[in-house]
C-alpha positions, 0 to 999 in steps of 0.5 A: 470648100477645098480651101477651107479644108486646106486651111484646116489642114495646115492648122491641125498639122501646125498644132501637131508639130507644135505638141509634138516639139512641147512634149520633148521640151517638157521631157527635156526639162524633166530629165535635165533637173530631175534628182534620184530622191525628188518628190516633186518637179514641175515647170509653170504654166505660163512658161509652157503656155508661152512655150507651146504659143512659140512653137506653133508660131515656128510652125506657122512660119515653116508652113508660110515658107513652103508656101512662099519658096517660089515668091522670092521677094515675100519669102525674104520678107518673111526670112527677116520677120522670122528671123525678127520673131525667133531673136526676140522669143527665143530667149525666153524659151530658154528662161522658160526651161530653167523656171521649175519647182523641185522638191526632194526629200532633203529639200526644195529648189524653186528656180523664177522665171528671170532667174537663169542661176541652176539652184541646187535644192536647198536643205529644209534646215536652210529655210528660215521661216515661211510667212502667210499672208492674203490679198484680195483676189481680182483674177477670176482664176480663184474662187475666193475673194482671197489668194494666199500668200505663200513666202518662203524665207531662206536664211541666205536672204532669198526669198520666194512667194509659191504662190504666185500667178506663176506658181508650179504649184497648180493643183491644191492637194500638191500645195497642202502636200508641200505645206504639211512637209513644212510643218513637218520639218519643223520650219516655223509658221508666221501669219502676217495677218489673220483671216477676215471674219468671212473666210469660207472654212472649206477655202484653199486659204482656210486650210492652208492657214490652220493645218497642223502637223 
């Protein structure tokens, strides 16, 4: 029962550094890209999720090493695998930090995961035209059977889909939000193709597709 409690133990502090470490990841993210007129900035949820995955597995190898300081041969076995670890995921930390949507009032900047460039937000006059389009949906995350497609062309050639799996994007009301300010703006509306006959009215792709200004 004792080690039983002693594993739980070593868990829950290893999840508690690990969040500890996360929100001022998080923090540090906000403060670095934030500007004084934005609307919007958040990072994604695959790169927090890796993120926080990253830090509990330090977590874990300081614990291993407490543990192992009087063993010297497992303790420089798990040096090298550590060390093995941290040079292969630490660089994706540091793409994880850098992958964010900010919005502004004059703008948006939408910076993807490989993309290690710090973008300026660009203007709404910069964007060309936006293009909806669906796919068939095989993830169980949608309800639909439908995913938007949401694909930004800006007039620099840059284009972006914010609606990807990746999207910074998480909650429909922020999506639409970000949408009506397109329609606002002016930026001309495409649709790629039209919704299939049996596209529920009260769908996420529904709205999006037939919202007015």
């Amino acid at each position: 029962m004792g080690k039983f409690f002693s594993v739980i133990l070593r868990l829950i502090v290893i999840f508690a550094v690990a969040f500890a470490a996360w929100i001022l990841f998080f923090t540090l993210q906000q403060m670095n890209y934030t500007e004084p007129d934005q609307v919007y900035l958040s990072g994604t949820p695959i790169s927090h999720a890796f993120v926080f995955a990253f830090f509990c597995l330090v977590a874990l190898f300081i614990t291993m090493f407490i543990q192992q300081r009087k063993n010297p041969g497992r303790l420089k076995r798990l040096f090298f695998l550590f060390s093995a670890f941290y040079l292969l995921c630490s660089p994706f930390v540091v793409l994880s930090f850098d992958n964010y949507l900010l919005v502004t009032r004059r703008g948006i900047a939408y910076n993807e995961f490989w993309n290690m460039e710090t973008m300026k937000a660009k203007r709404w006059q910069d964007i060309d035209h936006i293009e909806l389009d669906y796919r068939p949906e095989r993830w169980p995350f949608n309800p639909g059977p439908y995913r938007l497609v949401y694909l930004v062309f800006f007039k620099d050639g840059q284009t972006v889909d914010l609606n990807n799996y990746n999207s910074p994007l998480y909650d429909a009301r922020e999506f639409e939000a970000i949408h009506r300010t397109m329609i606002k703006q002016g930026i001309p509306i495409e649709i790629a193709r039209q919704l299939p006959g049996d596209t529920n009215p009260h769908s996420f792709l529904y709205k999006i597709y037939k919202m007015e200004p």
